[in-house]
C-alpha positions as CSV (number, residue, x, y, z in Angstrom):
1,X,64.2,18.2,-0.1
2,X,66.5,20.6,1.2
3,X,64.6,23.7,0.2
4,X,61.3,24.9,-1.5
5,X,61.1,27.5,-3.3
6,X,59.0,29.4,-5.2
7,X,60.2,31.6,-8.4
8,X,57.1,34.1,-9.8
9,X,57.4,34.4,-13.3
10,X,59.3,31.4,-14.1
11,X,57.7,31.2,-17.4
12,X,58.7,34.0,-18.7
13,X,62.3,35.2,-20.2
14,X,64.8,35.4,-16.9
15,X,62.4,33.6,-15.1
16,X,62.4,30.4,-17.4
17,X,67.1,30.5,-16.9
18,X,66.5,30.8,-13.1
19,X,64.1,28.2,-12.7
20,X,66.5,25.6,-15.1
21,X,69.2,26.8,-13.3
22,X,68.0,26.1,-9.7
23,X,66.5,22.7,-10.8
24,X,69.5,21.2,-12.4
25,X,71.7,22.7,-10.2
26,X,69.9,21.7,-6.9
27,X,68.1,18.3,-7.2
28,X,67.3,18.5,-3.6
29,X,65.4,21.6,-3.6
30,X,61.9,21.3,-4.7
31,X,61.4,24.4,-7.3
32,X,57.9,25.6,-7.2
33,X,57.2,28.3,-10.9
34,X,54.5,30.5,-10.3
35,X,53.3,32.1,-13.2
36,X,49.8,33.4,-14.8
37,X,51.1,33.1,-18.1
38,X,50.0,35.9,-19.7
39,X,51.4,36.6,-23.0
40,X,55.3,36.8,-22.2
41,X,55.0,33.5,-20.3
42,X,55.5,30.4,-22.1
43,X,56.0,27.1,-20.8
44,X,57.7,25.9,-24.0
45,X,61.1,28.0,-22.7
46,X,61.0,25.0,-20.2
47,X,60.4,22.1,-22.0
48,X,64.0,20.5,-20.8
49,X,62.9,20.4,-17.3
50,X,59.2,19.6,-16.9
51,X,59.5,16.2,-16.2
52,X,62.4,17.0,-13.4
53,X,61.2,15.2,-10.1
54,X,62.0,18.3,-8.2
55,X,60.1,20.6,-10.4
56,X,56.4,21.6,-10.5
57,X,54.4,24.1,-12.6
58,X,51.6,26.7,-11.1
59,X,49.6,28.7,-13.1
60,X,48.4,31.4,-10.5
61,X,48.4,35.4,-10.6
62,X,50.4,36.6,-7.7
63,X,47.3,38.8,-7.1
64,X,45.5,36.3,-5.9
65,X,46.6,36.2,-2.1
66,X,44.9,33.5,-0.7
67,X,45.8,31.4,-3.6
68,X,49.5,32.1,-2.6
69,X,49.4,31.5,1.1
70,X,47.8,28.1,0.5
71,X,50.0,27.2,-1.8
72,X,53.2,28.5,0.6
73,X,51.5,26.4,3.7
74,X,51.1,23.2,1.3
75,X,54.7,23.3,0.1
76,X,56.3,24.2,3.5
77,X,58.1,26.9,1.4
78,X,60.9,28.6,3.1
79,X,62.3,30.8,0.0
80,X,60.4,33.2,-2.8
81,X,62.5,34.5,-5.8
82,X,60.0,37.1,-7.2
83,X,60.7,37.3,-10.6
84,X,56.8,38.3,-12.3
85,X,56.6,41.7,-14.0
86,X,55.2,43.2,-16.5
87,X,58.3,45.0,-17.5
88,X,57.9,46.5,-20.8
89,X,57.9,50.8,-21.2
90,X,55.6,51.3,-24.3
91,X,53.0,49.0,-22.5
92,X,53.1,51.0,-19.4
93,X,52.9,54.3,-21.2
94,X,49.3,52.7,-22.9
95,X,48.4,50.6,-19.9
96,X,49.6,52.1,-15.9
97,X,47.2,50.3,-14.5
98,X,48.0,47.3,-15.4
99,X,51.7,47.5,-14.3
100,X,50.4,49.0,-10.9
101,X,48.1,46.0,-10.5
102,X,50.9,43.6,-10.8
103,X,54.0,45.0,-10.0
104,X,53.0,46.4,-7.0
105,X,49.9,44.9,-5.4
106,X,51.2,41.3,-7.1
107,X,54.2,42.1,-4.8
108,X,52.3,43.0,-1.9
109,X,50.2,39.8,-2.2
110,X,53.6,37.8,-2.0
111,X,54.9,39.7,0.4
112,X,51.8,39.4,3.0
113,X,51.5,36.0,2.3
114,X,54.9,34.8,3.7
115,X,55.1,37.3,6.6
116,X,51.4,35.2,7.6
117,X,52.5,31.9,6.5
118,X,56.2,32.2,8.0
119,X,56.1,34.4,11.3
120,X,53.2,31.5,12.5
121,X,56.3,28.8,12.6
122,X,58.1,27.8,15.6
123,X,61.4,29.3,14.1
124,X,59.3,32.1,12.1
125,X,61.8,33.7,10.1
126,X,64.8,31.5,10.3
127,X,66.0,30.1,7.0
128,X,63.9,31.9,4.7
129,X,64.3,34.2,2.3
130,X,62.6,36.6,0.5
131,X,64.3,37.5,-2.9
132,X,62.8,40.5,-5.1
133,X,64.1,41.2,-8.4
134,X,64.4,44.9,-9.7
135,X,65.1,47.3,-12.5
136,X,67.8,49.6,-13.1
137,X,65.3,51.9,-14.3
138,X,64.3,52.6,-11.0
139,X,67.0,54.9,-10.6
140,X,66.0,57.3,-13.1
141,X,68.4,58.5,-15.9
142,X,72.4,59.4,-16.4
143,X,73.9,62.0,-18.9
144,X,75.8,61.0,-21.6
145,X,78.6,63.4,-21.0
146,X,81.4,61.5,-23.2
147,X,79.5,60.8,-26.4
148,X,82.7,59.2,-28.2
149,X,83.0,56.8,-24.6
150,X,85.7,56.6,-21.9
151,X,87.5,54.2,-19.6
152,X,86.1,54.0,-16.3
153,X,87.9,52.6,-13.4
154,X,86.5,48.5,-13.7
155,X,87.8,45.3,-15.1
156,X,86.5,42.1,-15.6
157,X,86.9,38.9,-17.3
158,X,83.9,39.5,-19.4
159,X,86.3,41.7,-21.2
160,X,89.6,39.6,-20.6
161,X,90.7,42.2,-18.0
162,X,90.4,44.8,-20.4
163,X,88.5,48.2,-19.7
164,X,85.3,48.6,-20.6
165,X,83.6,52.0,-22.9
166,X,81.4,53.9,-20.8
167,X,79.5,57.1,-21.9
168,X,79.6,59.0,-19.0
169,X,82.2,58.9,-15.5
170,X,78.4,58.3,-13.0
171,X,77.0,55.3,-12.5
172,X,73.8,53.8,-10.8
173,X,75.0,52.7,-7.7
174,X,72.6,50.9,-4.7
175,X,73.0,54.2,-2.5
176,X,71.4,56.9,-5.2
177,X,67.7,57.8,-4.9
178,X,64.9,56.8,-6.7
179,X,63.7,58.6,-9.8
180,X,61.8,56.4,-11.9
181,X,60.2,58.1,-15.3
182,X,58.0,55.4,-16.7
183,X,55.2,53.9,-15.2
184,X,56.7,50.9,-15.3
185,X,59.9,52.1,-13.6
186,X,57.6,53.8,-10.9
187,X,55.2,50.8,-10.4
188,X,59.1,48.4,-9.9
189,X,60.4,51.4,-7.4
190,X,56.8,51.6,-5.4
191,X,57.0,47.3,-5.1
192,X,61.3,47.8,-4.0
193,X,59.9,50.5,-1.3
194,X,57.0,47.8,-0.1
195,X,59.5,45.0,0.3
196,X,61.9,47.0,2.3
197,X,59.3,48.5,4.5
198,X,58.3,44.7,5.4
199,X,61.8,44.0,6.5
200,X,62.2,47.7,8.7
201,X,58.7,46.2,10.2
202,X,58.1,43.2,10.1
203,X,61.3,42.1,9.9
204,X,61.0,40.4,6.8
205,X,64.0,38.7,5.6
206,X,64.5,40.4,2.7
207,X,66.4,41.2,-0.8
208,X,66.6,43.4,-3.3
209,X,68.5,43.6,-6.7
210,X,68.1,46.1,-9.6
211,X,69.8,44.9,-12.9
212,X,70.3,46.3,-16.6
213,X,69.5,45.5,-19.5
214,X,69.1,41.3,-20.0
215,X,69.2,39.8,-23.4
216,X,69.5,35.9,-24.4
217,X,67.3,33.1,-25.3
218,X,63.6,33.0,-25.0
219,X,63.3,36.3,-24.8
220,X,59.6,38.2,-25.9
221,X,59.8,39.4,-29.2
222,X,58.5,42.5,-28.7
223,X,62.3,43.7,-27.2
224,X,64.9,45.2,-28.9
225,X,67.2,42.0,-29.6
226,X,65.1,39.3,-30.6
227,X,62.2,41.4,-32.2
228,X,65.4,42.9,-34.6
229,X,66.9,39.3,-35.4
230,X,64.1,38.5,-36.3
231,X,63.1,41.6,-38.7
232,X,66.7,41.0,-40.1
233,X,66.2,37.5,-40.8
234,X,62.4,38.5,-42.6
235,X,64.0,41.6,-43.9
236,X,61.6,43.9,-42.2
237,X,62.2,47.5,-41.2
238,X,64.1,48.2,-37.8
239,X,62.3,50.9,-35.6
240,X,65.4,52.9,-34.4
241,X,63.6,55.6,-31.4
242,X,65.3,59.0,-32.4
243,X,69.1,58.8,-33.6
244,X,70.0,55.6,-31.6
245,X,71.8,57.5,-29.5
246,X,70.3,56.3,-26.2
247,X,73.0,54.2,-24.1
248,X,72.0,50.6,-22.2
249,X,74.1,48.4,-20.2
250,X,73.6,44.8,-21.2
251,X,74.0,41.8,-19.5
252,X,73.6,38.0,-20.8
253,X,70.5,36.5,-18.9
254,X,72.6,33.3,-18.0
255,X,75.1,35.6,-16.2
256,X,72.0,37.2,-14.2
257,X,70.8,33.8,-13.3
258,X,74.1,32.9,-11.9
259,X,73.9,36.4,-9.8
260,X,70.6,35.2,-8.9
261,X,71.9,32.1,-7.3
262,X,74.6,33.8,-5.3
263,X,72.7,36.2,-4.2
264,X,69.6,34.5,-2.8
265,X,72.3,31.9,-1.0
266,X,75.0,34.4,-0.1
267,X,73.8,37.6,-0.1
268,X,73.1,39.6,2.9
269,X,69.7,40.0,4.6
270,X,68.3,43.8,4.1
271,X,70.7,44.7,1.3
272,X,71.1,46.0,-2.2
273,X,72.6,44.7,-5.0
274,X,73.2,46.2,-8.5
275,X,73.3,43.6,-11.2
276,X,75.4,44.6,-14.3
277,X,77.8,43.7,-17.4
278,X,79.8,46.9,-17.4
279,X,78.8,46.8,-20.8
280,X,77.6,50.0,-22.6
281,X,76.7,50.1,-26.0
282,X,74.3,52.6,-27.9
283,X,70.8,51.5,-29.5
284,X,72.6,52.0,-32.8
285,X,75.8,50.3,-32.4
286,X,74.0,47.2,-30.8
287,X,71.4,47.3,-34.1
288,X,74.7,47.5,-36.3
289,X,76.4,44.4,-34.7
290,X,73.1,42.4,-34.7
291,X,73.2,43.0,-39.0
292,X,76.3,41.8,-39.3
293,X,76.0,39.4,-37.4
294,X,72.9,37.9,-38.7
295,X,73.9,38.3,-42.0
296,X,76.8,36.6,-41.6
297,X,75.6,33.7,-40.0
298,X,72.9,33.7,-42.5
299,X,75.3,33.7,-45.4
300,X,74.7,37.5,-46.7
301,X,77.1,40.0,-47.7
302,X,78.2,42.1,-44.8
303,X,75.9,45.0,-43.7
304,X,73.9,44.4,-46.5
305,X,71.0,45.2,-44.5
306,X,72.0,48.0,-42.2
307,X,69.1,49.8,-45.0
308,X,66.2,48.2,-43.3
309,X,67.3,50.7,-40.2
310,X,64.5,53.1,-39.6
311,X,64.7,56.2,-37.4
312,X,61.1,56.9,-35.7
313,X,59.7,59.1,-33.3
314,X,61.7,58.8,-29.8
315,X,59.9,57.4,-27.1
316,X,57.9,59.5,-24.8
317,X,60.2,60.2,-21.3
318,X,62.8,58.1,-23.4
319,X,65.8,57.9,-20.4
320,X,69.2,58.6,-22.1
321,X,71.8,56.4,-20.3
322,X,71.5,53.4,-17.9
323,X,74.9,52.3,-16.3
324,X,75.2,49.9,-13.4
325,X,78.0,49.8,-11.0
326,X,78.3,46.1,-9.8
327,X,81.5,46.6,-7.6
328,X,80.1,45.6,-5.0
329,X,78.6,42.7,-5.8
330,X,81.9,41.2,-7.3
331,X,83.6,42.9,-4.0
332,X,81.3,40.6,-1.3
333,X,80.2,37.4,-3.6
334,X,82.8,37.1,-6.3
335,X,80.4,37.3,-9.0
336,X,81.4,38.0,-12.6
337,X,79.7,38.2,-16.5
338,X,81.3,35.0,-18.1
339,X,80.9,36.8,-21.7
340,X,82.0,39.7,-23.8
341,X,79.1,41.3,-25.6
342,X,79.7,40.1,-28.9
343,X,80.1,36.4,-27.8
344,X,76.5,36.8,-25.9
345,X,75.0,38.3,-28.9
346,X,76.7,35.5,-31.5
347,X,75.2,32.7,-29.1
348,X,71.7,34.9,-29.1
349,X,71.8,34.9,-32.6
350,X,72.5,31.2,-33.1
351,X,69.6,30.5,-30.7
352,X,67.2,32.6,-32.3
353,X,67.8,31.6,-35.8
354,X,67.9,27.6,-34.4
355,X,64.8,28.2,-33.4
356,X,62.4,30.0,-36.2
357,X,59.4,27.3,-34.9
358,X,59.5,28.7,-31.4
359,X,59.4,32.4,-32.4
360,X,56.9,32.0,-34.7
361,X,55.0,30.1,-32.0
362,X,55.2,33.2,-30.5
363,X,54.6,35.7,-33.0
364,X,51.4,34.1,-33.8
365,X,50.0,33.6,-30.6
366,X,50.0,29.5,-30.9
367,X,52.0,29.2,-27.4
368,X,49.1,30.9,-25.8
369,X,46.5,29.0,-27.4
370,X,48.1,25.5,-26.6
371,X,48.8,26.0,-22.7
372,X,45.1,27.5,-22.6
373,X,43.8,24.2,-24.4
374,X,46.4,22.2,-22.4
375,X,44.6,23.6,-18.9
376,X,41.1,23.1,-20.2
377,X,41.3,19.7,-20.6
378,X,42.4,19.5,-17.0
């Protein structure tokens, strides 16, 4: 085994496309998945790969420290691709303590753990890597200042060379400051502070990379995309926060795996990198395209159900814009999105609507109760 490596929150939505993508794609790395499966992990986004010689499956809380330092000193690991979050605003608005616990003492666990287990080996530091994946939220909020959209100055082939629509000519670039305005933004910006300040003194060798908006197969119900193909499909009402007006950058969660990768081989020790599609689109529009195109996959007339739209109270601190400047990721690792946004959400919506059993699984709660059952009898 060339390397092995442990990626936190593998169960779970981008977890479960990094930890297939590092296992097929390196059969000589041994790929360690941490994860405490709470409710938005599920081992059944990983079915294909269970069996994999080089895989193996934990379930541990990144909390627990010890746990984790064993576990590093009995796989010899010499990589961590921190991936376990919880990540979700309305939780964190009802429960800050539990994304402080995680986020950022879950993160210090890790990161205490492999300064111990790595700086007592002959060659301490050389080879390894610690990887910590970020939000863009961290970064605070952008004004929409060209509400009908503009062309800003970036190509790529996720739009066949073409320009993309941006609202707004500022983007979140890795030099701005922090100014996170959830809880769950400030418990992700206090654990990207922690793992800097290990590298500045410990030396650390360390990563960081804040991304936007990830959407795909697999992912929890309870976000926008899946949780409104699936109201769609049941023709249930879709919770619209205000007017609709708020603008994300989106990015298909295969295409942030494949950053991922790059990155944690290629990218450079102490830096920042902004992970993004270039790829703007208001709450609205995005809610628009996902009727038409569930209905037409699903045989309907076109729009027919842009009625179950329903505008509700906005979000409290709801941030208005979110824009990512990946320039210089592309510049130094020649990293791209493979897809256009309406290809990504056509292949979503496919996957989705394949795959009723394993989002009512989910819905219900029987994922949960099966892996608990599963570890019981163990």
């Amino acid at each position: 085994m060339k390397r092995n490596i442990i990626i936190t929150g593998g169960a779970g939505f981008i977890g479960s496309h990094v930890v297939r993508l590092f296992v097929n794609k390196y059969p000589d790395y041994r790929i360690i998945n941490l994860d405490k499966l709470t409710y938005a992990g599920n081992l059944a986004n990983l079915k294909d790969v269970e069996d994999k010689p080089n895989y193996r499956f934990v379930k541990m809380d990144i909390c627990d420290f010890q746990g984790v330092l064993n576990l590093m000193k009995e796989e010899q690991v010499d990589g961590i691709i921190h991936l376990a979050a919880e990540s979700h605003v309305d939780r964190s608005i009802k429960d800050p303590f539990t994304f402080a616990q995680t986020n950022v003492m879950g993160t210090l666990s890790l990161l205490q753990a492999a300064k111990l287990c790595w700086e007592s080996l002959p060659e301490k530091y050389h080879g390894k890597r610690f990887y910590h994946i970020s939000t863009d939220e961290v970064y605070g909020a952008l004004e929409l200042t060209h509400p009908a959209g503009i062309q800003p100055p970036f190509s790529t082939k996720a739009s066949s060379g073409k320009n993309h629509l941006a609202y707004g000519d500022k983007f979140f670039t890795e030099d701005l400051k922090y100014q996170p305005h959830s809880p769950y933004s400030a418990a992700k910006a206090s654990s990207d502070h922690f793992v800097r300040a290990f590298h500045d003194t410990y030396g650390l060798p360390t990563v960081v990379t804040n991304c936007s908006n990830n959407y795909g197969p697999c992912q929890f119900p309870e976000k926008l995309i899946p949780l409104f193909i699936n109201n769609i499909r049941h023709r249930k009402p879709l919770p619209v926060y205000g007017r609709g007006e708020n603008v994300r950058d989106w990015l298909y969660v295969v295409d942030h795996a494949r950053a991922i990768d790059a990155i944690f081989h290629q990218g450079r020790i102490a830096e920042t990198y902004n992970i993004g599609g270039f790829n703007e689109w208001k709450n609205i529009d995005i809610i628009r395209l996902l009727i038409r195109t569930v209905d037409r996959l699903l045989g309907r007339s076109e729009g027919e159900d842009d009625r179950l739209i329903t505008f509700v109270t906005d979000r409290a601190g709801h941030d208005m814009r979110y824009a990512i400047d990946s320039t210089k990721l592309q510049r130094e690792l020649g990293w791209e999105p493979s897809l256009q946004f309406e290809e990504g959400i056509e292949l979503t919506a496919r996957w989705y609507l394949d795959n009723q059993q394993w989002m009512d699984n989910v819905t219900n709660g029987d994922y949960l109760k099966y892996y608990e059952d599963m570890y019981a009898r163990r």
